[in-house]
C-alpha positions in Angstrom: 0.0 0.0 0.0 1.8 2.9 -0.8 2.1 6.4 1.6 -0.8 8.5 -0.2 -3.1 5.4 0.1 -2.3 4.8 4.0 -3.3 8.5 4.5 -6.2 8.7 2.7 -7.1 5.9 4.7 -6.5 7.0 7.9 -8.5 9.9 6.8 -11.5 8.0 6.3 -11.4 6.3 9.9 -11.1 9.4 11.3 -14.1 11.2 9.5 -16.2 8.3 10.1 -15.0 7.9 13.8 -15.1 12.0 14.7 -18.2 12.9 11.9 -20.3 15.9 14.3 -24.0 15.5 14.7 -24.3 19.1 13.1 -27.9 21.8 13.6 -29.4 22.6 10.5 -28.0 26.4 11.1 -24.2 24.5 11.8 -25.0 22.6 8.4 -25.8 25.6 6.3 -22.7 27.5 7.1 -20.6 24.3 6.6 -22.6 23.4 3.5 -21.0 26.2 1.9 -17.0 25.2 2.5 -17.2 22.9 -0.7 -15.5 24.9 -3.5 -12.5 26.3 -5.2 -10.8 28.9 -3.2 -8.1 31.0 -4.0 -5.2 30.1 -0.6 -3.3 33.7 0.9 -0.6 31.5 -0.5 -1.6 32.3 -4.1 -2.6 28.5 -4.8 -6.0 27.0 -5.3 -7.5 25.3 -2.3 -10.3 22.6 -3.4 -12.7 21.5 -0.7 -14.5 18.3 -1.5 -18.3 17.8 -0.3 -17.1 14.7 1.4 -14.3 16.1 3.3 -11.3 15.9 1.1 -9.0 19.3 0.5 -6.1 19.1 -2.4 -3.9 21.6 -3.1 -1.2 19.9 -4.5 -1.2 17.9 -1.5 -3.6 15.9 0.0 -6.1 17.0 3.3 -9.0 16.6 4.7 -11.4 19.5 6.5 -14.2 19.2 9.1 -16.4 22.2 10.0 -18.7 23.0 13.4 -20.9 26.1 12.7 -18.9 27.5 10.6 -15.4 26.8 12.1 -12.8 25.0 9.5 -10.4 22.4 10.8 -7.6 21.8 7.9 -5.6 18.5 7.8 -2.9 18.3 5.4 -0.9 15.3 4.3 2.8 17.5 5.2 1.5 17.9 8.9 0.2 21.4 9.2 -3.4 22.1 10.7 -5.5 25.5 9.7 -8.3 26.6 11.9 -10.7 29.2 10.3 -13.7 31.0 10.5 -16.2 31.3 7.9 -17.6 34.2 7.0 -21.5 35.1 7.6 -21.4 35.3 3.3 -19.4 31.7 3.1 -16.8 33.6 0.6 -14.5 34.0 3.2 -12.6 31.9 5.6 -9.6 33.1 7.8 -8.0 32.2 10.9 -3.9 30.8 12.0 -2.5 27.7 10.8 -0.4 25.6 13.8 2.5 28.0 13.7 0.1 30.6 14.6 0.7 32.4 11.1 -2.2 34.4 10.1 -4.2 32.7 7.0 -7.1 33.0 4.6 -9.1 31.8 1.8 -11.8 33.7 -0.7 -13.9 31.6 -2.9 -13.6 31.8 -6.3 
């Protein structure tokens, strides 16, 4: 099994295992995460209905009304914020570096 498919795995026993019994306000703000979004970094950021993120590298994201959790496959973790609109997200990845995200 090679490294990508061992992650991708563990992501889907972790989704299943931590998936959040959301309110139907909590769902409507994270219902609108799934996109393209242009990254602070200059990249495009896709988020995936069904959790998955890929920007190059693989990720996976989880949202709680309207707060983003970011996984990615090289180790870092974003936490964000969506905006009221859902076009915006920002918040600090684990080095505490100030981040965002507007949808395209």
């Amino acid at each position: 099994m090679t490294k990508r498919m061992c992650f991708l795995l563990s992501v889907l026993v972790a989704a299943a295992a931590f998936a959040p019994v959301q309110s139907r306000a909590q769902g409507y703000l994270c219902g609108a995460i799934p996109g393209v979004w242009q990254w602070f970094t200059g990249e495009t950021v896709y988020f995936d209905p069904n959790g998955f993120a890929h920007d190059g590298h693989p990720g996976y994201w989880r949202c709680w009304g309207g707060r983003v959790v970011i996984h990615w496959s090289q180790g870092a973790v974003d936490r964000l914020v969506l905006s009221p609109r859902g076009d915006y997200l920002s918040g600090f990845n684990q080095s505490g570096t100030q981040i965002w995200g507007q949808r395209r």
